[in-house]
C-alpha positions as CSV (number, residue, x, y, z in Angstrom):
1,X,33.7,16.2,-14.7
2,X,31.6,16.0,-11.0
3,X,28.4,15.5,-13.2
4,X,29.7,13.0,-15.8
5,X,30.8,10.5,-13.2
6,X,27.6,10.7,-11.8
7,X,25.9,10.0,-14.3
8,X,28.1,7.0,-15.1
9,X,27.6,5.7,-11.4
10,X,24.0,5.9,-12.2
11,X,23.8,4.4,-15.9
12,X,26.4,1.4,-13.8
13,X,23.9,1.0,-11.7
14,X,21.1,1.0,-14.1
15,X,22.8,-1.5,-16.0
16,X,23.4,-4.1,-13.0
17,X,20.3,-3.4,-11.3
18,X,17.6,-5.9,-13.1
19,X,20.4,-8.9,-13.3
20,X,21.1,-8.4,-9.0
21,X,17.6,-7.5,-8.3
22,X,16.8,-11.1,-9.9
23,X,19.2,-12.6,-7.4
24,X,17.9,-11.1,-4.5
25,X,14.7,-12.2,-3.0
26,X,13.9,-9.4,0.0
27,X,12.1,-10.3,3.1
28,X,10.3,-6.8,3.4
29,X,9.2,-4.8,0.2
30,X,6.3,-3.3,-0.6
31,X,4.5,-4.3,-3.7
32,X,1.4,-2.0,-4.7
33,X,-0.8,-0.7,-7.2
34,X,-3.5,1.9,-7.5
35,X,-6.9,0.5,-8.4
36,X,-8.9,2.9,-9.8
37,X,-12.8,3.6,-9.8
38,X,-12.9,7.1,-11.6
39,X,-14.8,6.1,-14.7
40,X,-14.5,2.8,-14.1
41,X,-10.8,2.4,-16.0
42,X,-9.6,-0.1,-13.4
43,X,-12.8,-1.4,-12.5
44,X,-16.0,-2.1,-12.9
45,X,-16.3,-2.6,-16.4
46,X,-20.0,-3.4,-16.4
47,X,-22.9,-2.2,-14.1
48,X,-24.4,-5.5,-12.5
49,X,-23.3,-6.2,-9.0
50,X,-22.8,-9.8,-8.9
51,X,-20.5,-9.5,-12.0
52,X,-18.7,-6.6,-10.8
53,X,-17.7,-8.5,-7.6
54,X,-16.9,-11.5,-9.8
55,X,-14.4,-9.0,-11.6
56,X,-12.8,-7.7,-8.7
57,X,-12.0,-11.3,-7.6
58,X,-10.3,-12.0,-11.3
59,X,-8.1,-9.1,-10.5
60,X,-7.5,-9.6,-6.9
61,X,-6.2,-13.3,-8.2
62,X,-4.1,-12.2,-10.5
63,X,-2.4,-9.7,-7.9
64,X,-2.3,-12.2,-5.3
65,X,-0.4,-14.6,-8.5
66,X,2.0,-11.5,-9.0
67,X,2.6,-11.6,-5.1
68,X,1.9,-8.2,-4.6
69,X,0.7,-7.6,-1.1
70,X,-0.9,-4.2,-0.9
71,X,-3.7,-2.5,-3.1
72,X,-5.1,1.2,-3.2
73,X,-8.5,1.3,-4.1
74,X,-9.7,4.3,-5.0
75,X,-12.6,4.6,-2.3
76,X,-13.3,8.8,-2.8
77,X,-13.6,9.7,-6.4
78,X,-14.6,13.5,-6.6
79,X,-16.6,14.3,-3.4
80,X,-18.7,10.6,-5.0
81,X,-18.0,7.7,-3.0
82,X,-18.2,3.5,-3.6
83,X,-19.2,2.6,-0.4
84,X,-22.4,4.3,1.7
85,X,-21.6,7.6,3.1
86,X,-23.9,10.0,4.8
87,X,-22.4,13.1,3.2
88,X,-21.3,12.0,-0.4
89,X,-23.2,10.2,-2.9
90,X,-22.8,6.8,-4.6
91,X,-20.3,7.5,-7.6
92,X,-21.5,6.8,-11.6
93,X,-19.2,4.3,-12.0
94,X,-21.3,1.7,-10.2
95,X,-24.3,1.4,-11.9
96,X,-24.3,4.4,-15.0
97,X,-26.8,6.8,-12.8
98,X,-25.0,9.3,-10.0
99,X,-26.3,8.8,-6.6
100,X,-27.4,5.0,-7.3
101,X,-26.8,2.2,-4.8
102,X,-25.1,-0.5,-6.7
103,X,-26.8,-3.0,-4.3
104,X,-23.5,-3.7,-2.0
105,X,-20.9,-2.3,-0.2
106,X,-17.7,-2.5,-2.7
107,X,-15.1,-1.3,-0.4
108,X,-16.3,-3.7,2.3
109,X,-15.8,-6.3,-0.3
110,X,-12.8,-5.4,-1.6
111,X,-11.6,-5.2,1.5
112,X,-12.6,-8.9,2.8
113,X,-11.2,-10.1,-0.6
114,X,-7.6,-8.5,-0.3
115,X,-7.8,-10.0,3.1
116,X,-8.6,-13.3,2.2
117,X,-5.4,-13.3,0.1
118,X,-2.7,-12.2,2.4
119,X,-3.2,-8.5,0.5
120,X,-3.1,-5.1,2.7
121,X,-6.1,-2.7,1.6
122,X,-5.6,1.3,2.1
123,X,-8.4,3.2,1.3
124,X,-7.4,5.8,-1.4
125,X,-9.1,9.3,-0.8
126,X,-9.1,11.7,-3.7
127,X,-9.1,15.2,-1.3
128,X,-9.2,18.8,-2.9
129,X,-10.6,18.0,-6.3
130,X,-14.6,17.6,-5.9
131,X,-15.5,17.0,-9.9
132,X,-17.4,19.1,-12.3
133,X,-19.5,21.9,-10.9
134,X,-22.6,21.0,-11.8
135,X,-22.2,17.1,-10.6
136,X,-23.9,16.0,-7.9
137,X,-21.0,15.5,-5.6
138,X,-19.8,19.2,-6.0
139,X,-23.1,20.6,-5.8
140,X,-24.1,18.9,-2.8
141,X,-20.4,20.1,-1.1
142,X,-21.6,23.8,-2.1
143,X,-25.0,23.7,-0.5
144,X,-23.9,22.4,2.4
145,X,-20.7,24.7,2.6
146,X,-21.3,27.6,0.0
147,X,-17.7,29.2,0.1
148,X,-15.5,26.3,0.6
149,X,-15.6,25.5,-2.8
150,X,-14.0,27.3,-5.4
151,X,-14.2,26.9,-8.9
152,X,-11.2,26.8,-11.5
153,X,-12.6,26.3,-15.1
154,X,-15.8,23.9,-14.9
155,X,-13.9,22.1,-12.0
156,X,-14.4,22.5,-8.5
157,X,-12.0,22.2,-5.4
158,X,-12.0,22.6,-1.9
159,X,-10.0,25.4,-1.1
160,X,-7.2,24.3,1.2
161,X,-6.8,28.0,2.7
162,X,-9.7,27.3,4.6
163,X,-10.1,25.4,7.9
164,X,-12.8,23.9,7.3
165,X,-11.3,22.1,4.3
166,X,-9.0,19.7,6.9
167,X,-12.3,19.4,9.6
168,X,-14.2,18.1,6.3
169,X,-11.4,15.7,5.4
170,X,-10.5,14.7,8.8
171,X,-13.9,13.7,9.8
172,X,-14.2,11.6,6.4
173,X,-11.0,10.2,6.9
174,X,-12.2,9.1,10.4
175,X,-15.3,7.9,9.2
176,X,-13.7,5.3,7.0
177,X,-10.9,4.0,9.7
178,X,-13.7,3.7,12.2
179,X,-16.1,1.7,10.1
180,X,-13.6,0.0,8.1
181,X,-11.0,-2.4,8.8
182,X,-9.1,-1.4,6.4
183,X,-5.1,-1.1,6.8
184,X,-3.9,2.4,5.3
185,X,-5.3,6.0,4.1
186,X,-4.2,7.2,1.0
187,X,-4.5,10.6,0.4
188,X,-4.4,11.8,-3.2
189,X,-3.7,15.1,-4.1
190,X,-3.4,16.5,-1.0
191,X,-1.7,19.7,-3.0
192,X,-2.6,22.8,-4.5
193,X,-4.3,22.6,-8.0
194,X,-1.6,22.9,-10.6
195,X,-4.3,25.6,-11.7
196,X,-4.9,27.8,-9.0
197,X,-3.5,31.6,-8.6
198,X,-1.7,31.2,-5.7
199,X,-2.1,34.7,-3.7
200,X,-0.1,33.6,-0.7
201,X,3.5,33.0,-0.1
202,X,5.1,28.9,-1.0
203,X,5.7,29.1,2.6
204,X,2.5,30.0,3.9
205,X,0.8,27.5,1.2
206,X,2.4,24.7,2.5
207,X,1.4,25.8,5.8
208,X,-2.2,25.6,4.7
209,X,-1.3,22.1,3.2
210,X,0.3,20.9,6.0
211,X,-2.3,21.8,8.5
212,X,-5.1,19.5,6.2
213,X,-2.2,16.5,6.7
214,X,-1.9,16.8,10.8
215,X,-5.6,17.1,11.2
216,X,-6.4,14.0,9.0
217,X,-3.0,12.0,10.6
218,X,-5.0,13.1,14.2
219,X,-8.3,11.8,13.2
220,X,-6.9,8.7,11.9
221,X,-4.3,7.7,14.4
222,X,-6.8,8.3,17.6
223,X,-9.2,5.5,16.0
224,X,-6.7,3.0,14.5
225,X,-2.7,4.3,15.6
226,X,-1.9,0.8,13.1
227,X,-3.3,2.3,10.3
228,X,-1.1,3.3,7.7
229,X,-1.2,7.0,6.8
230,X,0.3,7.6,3.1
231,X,0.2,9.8,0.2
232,X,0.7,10.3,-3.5
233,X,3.2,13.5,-4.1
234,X,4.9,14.9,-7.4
235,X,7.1,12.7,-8.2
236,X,9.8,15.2,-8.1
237,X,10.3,16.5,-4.5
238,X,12.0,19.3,-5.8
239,X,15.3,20.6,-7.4
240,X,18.3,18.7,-6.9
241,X,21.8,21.0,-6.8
242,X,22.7,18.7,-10.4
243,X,18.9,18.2,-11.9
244,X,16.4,20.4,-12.2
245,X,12.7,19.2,-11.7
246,X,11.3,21.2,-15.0
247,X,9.4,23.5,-12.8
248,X,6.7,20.2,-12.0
249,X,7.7,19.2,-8.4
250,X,6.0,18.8,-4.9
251,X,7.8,21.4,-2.6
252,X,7.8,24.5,-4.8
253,X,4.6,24.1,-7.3
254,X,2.1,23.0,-5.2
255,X,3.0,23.6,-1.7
256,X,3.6,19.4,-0.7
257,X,5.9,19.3,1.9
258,X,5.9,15.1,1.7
259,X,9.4,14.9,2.8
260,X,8.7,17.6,6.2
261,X,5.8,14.8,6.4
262,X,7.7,12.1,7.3
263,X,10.3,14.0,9.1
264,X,7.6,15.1,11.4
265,X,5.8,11.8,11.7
266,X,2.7,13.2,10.3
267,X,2.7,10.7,7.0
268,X,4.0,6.4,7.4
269,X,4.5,6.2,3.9
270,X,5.3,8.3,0.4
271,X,4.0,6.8,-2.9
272,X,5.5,9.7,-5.1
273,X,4.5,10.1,-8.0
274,X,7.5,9.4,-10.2
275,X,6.1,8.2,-14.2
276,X,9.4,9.5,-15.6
277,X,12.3,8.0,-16.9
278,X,16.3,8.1,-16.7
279,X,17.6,11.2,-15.4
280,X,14.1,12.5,-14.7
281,X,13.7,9.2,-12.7
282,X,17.2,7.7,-10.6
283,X,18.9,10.8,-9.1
284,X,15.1,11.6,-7.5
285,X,14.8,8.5,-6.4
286,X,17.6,8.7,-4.8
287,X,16.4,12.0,-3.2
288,X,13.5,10.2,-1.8
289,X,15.5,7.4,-0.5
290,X,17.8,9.7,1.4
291,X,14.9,12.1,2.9
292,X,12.7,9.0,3.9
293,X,13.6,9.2,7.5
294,X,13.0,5.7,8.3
295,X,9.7,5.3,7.0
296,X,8.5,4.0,3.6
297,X,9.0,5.0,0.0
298,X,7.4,3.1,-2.5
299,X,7.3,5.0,-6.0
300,X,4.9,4.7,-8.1
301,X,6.2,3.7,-12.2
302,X,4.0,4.6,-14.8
303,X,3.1,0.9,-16.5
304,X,1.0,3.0,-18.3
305,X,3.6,4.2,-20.3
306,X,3.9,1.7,-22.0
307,X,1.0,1.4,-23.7
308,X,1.1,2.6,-27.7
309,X,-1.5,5.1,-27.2
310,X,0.2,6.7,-24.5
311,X,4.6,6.9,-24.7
312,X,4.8,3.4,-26.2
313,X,7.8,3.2,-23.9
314,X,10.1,-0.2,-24.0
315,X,9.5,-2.6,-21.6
316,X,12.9,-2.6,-20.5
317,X,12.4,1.0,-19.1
318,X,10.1,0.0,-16.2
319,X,12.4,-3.1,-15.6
320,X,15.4,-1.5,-14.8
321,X,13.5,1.1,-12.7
322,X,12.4,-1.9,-10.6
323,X,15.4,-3.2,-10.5
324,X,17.3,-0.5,-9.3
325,X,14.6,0.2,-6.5
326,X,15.2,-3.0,-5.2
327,X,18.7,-2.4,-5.0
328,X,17.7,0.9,-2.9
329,X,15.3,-1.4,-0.9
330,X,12.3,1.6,-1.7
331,X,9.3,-0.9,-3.1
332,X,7.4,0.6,-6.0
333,X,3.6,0.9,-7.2
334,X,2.6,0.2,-10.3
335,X,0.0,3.1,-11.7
336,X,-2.3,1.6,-13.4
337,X,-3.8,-1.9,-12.1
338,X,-5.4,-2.5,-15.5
339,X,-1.9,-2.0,-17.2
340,X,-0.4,-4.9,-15.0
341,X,-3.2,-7.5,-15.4
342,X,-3.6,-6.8,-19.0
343,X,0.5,-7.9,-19.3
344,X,1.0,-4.7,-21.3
345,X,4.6,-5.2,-23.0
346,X,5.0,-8.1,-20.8
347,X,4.8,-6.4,-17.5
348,X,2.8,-8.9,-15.9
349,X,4.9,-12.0,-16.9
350,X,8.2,-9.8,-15.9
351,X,6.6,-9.2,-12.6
352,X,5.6,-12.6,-11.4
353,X,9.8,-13.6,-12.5
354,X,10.4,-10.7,-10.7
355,X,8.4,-11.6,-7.6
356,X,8.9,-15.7,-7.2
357,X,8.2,-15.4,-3.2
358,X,6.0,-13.2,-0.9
359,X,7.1,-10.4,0.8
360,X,6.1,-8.6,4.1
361,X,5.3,-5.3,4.1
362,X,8.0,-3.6,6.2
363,X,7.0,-2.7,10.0
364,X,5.9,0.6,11.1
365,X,8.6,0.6,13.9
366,X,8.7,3.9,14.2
367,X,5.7,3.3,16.3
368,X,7.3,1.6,19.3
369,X,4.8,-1.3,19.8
370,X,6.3,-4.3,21.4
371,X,6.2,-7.6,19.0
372,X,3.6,-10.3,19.4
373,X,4.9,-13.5,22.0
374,X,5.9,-16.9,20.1
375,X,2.8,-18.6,19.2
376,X,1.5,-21.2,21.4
377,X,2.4,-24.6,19.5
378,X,2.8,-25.9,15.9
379,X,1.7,-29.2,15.0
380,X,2.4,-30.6,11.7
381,X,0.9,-33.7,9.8
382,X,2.1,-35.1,6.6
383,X,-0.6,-36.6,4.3
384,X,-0.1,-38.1,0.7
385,X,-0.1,-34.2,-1.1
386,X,-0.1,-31.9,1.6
387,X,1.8,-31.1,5.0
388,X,-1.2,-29.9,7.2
389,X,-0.1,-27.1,9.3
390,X,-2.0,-26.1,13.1
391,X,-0.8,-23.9,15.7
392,X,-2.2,-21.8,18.6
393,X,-2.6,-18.4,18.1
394,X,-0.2,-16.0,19.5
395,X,-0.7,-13.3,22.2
396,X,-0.6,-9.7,20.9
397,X,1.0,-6.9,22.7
398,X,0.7,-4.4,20.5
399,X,-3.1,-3.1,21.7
400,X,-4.3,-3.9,18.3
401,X,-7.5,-6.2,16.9
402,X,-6.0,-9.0,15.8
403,X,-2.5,-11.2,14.8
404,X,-1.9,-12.6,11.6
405,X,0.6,-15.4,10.7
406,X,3.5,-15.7,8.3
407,X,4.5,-19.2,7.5
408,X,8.3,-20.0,6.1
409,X,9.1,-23.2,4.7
410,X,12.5,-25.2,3.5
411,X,14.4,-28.3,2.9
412,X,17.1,-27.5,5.9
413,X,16.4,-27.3,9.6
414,X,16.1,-24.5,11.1
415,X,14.0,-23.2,8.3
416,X,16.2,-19.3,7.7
417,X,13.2,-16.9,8.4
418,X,15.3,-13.9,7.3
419,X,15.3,-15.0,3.8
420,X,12.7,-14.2,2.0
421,X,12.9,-16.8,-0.6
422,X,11.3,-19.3,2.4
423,X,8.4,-16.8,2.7
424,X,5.3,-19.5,1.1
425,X,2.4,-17.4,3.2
426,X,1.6,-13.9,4.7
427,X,-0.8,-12.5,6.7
428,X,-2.8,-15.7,7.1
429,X,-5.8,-15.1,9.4
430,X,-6.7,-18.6,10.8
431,X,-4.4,-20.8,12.2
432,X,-3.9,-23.4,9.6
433,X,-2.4,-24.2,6.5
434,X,-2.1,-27.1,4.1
435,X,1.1,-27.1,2.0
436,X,1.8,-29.3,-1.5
437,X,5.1,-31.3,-0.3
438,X,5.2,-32.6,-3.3
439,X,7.4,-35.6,-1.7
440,X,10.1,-33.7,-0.4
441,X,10.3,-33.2,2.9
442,X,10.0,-29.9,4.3
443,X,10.6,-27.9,7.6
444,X,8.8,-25.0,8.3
445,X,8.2,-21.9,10.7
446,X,5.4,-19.9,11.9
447,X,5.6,-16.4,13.1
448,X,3.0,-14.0,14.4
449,X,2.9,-10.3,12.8
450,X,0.5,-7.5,14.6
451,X,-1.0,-4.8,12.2
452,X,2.0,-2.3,13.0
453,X,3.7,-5.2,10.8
454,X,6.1,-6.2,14.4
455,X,6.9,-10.3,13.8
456,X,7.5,-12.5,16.7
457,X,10.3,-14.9,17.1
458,X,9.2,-18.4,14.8
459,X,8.7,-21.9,16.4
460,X,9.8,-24.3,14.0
461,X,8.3,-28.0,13.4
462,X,11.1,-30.4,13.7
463,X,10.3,-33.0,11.6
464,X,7.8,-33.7,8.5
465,X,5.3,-35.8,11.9
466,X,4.6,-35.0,14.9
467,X,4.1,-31.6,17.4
468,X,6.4,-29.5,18.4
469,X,5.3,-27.4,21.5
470,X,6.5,-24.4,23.2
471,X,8.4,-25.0,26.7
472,X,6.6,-23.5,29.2
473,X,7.0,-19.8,30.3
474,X,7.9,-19.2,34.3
475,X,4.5,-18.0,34.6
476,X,2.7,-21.1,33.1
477,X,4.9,-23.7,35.7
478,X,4.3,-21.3,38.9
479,X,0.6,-20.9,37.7
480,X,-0.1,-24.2,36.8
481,X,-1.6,-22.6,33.5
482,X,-2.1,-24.6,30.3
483,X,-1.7,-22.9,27.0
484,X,-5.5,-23.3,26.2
485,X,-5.8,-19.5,27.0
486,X,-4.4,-18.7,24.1
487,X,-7.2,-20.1,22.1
């Protein structure tokens, strides 16, 4: 009787879920998807660089149209790379011929472009699997370490029982926060293979795993502490005490202790895994929600499935998954990007309904950085289409690089800056904006945000002309300062 009302609650909720997720318009949600580079499914579809980066921009656009606000682009293939590294070669999928330089930096590029639209960028970093044996990547990994690599079929992998299999990936992980400015690491498979003979105990494996996930979080975190560390588990953490996983789950199978992870502050974020569907799907969700810790869960729904070569699933079967992780305030990820843009079923028209504002990605609080100071002033001017936003920047006190700016906008004074339905622009790097008014007239607020994701208080503009300006601090009148220092 236990187990039939809970699956009622659950069907209840599945059935309510996409009509009050419609209704609700959340401030803080993360919105991603995994670009991929292996064999250029995602992206590029063709070989010349100037058109390549004139793809990436067509998909970038229509992500940015979709408002979704963070992308992971697949940045380690199999021990091959798309951007220059000293250790791993250029991956095939740039120009047809392993080992090529495509003629430009794509993670750089995709990187400045995600920026450029208000769009996080995480560096996803394939780990244990290193490709075919006799590919260049692999082969160059076994010269230069001959037994860390051990081959399962005609695949190789980097044997996670080793020590020097978390050094490796540690350093590369450092290499790309240090040269980067990019705002996660996402480690794929970060796991056993599904394939290899385990000879140790579950506990030890995930000892071994584990120990690969605090060297990487150590090498990461002492360049760039605001960079988000995440990862892509089974998307089953395990069995529940009403539903079993079907023997395919994270803890057990392959030794990922993701939940332990965020417990012990060693991962920001989960992205599990989770391209199933009713009972496989809502009571694990649930799971994840409960065992998050604080930190984020974002799970990743197969779009993919619904394509008629692969389940042919219904379109409604991805909709009321989103719906009801709104309701659970998790975020999802949408595996694949190519699935999404292509509108598969619908998805991408469902999406931008789905998403009619921006939304902030939720702060890392966990990291105990204070939040930037008001900014300096806001100065608004009212033309015949646009309201021309300036302000001063803000003072960060966070010990990061920079600030960005989130600007809210609405008919009523003060403009509410906990709704997310007056969110118009995020993560804006300079310190202007025109707006289409559009002939109404508009009130708007300006906060600062600090890569941790902390937002200051918002000084509002009081009226559609004119400046407001920030009183002075104590400091400012006993100092005599002006706020040009803030410039």
């Amino acid at each position: 009787m236990k187990t039939i009302i809970h699956f009622l609650l659950l069907f209840c909720l599945c059935l309510g879920a996409v009509a009050n997720a419609f209704s609700q318009t959340p401030k803080h949600e993360i919105r991603a998807v995994w670009l991929t580079t292996i064999g250029g499914i995602d992206w590029p579809y063709t070989r010349g660089a100037s058109q390549q980066r004139q793809e990436l921009i067509k998909i970038l656009d229509q992500l940015q149209q979709a408002n979704i606000n963070t992308v992971f682009f697949q940045a380690r293939v199999r021990s091959t790379t798309v951007f220059p590294h000293a250790s791993e070669p250029w991956d095939v999928c740039l120009t047809g011929t392993p080992g090529q330089h495509p003629g430009y930096d794509p993670l750089q590029f995709c990187i400045d472009e995600c920026h450029k639209r208000g769009m996080q960028l995480h560096a996803w970093i394939v780990t244990i699997p290193v490709g075919k044996w006799n590919n260049q990547g692999c082969k160059l990994l076994r010269q230069k370490y001959p037994s860390l690599i051990k081959k399962i079929g005609d695949e190789g992998y980097m044997n996670p029982e080793m020590s020097q299999t978390g050094d490796y990936l540690a350093q590369f992980c450092r290499e790309v926060t240090r040269r980067y400015d990019v705002d996660g690491i996402h480690l794929d498979y970060i796991r056993y293979p599904e394939t290899w003979k385990l000879a140790v105990s579950r506990e030890q494996g995930r000892r071994y795993i584990t120990d690969i996930v605090r060297k990487i979080n150590a090498a990461v975190k002492s360049e760039k502490p605001w960079v988000m560390l995440s990862c892509s588990p089974i998307g089953k953490f395990d069995d529940l005490s009403r539903y079993r996983s079907g023997g395919w789950n994270a803890y057990t199978a392959v030794c990922q202790d993701a939940q332990g992870w965020l417990r012990d502050g060693l991962m920001d974020a989960l992205f599990p895994m989770m391209y199933f569907q009713g009972n496989n799907f809502y009571p694990f969700a649930v799971d994840w929600k409960q065992h998050s810790y604080g930190r984020i869960v974002a799970p990743g729904l197969a779009v993919y499935m619904l394509h008629p070569r692969e389940r042919n699933w219904d379109l409604e079967v991805v909709t009321r998954e989103l719906g009801v992780l709104r309701e659970l305030g998790m975020g999802y990820t949408f595996f694949r990007s190519k699935f999404l843009t292509d509108n598969t079923k619908g998805i991408y028209d469902f999406t931008c309904h789905f998403n009619l504002s921006p939304a902030l990605i939720p702060p890392m609080s966990w990291m105990g950085k204070p939040a930037p100071e008001t900014i300096g002033s806001l100065q608004l001017r009212r033309g015949a289409q646009f309201d021309k936003l300036s302000w001063y920047p803000a003072r960060d006190r966070s010990g990061a690089d920079y600030l960005l700016y989130n600007i809210y906008a609405s008919e009523t004074y003060p403009v509410d800056v906990t709704n997310g339905a007056n969110l118009i622009a995020i993560r804006q790097r300079t310190c202007s904006l025109n707006v289409p008014h559009k002939g109404k007239t508009l009130h708007y607020a300006v906060t600062a945000t600090d890569r941790y994701g902390n937002e200051s208080k918002p000084l509002f503009s009081l009226n559609p002309v004119g400046k407001v300006r920030k009183p002075y601090n104590f400091r400012e009148l006993i100092l005599g300062k002006s706020l040009k220092k803030y410039k």
